[in-house]
N, C-alpha and C positions, 0 to 999 in steps of 0.2 A: 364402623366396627366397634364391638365392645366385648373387654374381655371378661365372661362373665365368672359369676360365685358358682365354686364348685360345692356341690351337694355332701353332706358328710354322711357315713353308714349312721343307719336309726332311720334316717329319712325314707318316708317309703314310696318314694319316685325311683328308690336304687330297686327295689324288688318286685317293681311294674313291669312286664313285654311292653316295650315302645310299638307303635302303630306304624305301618309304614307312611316313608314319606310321599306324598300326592307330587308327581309330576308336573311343571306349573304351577304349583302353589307359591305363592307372592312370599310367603314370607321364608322360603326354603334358601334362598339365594341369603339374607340376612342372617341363618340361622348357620351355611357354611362360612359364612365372613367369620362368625364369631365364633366356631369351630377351629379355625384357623389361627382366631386372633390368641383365645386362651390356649390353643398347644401348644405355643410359642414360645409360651415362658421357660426358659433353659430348666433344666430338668424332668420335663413331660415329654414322655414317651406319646401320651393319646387321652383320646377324649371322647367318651359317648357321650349323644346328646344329653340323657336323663342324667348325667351325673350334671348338666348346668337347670336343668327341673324341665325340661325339653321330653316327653315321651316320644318323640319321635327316631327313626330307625335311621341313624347318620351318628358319624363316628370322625375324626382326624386323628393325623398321626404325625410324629417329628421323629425320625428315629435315622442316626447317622446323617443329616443333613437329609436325608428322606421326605417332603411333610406332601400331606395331601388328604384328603376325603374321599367318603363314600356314602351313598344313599342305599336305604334298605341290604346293608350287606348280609350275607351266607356267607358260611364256610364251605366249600365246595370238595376241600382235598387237605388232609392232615396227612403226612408222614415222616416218616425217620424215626428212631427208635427214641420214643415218649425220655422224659428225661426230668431231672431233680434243677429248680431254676428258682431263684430267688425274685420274688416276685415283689410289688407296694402295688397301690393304689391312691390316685388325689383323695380318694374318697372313704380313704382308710389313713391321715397322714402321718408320716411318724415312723408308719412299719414295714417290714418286711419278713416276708415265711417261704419258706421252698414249697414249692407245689409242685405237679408234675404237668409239664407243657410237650410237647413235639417240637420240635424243630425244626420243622416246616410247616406253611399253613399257604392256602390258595384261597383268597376271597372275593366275588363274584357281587356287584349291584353296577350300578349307573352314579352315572354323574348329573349335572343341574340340569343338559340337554338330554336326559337320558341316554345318551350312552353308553350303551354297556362299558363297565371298570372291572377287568379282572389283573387282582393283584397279587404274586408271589411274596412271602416274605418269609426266610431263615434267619434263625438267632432272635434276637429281641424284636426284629419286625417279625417276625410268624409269633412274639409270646404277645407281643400287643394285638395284633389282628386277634388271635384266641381271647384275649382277656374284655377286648372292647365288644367284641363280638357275646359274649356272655353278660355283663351290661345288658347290651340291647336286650336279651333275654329274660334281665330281670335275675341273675344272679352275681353274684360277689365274688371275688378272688378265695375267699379266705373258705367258699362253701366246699373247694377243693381240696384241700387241707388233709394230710392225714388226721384221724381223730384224735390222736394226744396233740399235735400240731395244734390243730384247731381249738380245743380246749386252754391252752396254755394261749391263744392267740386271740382267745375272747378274754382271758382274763386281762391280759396285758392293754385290750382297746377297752376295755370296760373302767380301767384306773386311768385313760388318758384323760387327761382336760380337757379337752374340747368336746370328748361322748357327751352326750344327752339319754339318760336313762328315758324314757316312754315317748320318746319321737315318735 
């Protein structure tokens, strides 16, 4: 297992739709190990693949002693009344902005034997299922943002150190 380098915003594997992932494929089994291995590190909530340069549609999660995977997930079932949640990202690091998430989330793929995975998750596991799941899609926490939000939240990852202006 190896725990890999998280991709930083600029990079544009964050604003690709991951492929799904093939059933059987040899390297899918290696690709949850190490899914598992970098959620691990105490303070990560989750992990899509493309945020370790992976286009593929697989995500883990560590939330409340919670940790586990999913292959090609859907969000199947969002409720509860949407709601103001402070959110980061590895792939934003540093920050934090309110967005607005649900409070529940139900999310539906398979696992290595395929599987069917359907997973509920309330409070921070339904905002990671939402947010990892939007990854997979190819978009970013921050594209949620109210507009002043967001403007004040590009300027503030724009002066970080680590940005890369024309990644």
């Amino acid at each position: 297992m190896t725990e890999r380098q998280i991709r930083l915003f600029g990079d544009p594997v964050l604003r690709s739709r991951t492929d799904p992932v093939r059933l059987g494929d040899p390297g899918a089994a290696g690709l949850v190990e190490d899914l598992l291995e970098t959620v691990a590190v105490p303070g990560r909530a989750g992990l899509a693949a493309n945020q370790s340069g992976v286009g593929l549609r697989a995500f883990s999660w560590n939330v409340d002693g919670a940790v586990g995977y999913v292959l090609n997930p859907e969000i199947v079932e969002l409720s509860g009344e949407p709601e103001l949640v402070d959110e980061g990202c590895l792939s934003v690091p540093g920050f934090y902005f309110p967005r607005i998430r649900h409070p529940r989330a139900v999310i539906r793929g398979v696992d290595l034997t395929g599987d069917e995975v359907l997973m509920e998750g309330e409070g921070v596991l339904a905002q990671a299922f939402q947010h990892e799941v939007d990854h997979l899609d190819g978009r970013l926490y921050i594209e949620g943002l109210e507009p002043e939000t967001k403007r004040e939240a590009m300027r503030e990852i724009r002066a970080a150190g680590w940005f890369r202006a024309g990644v």
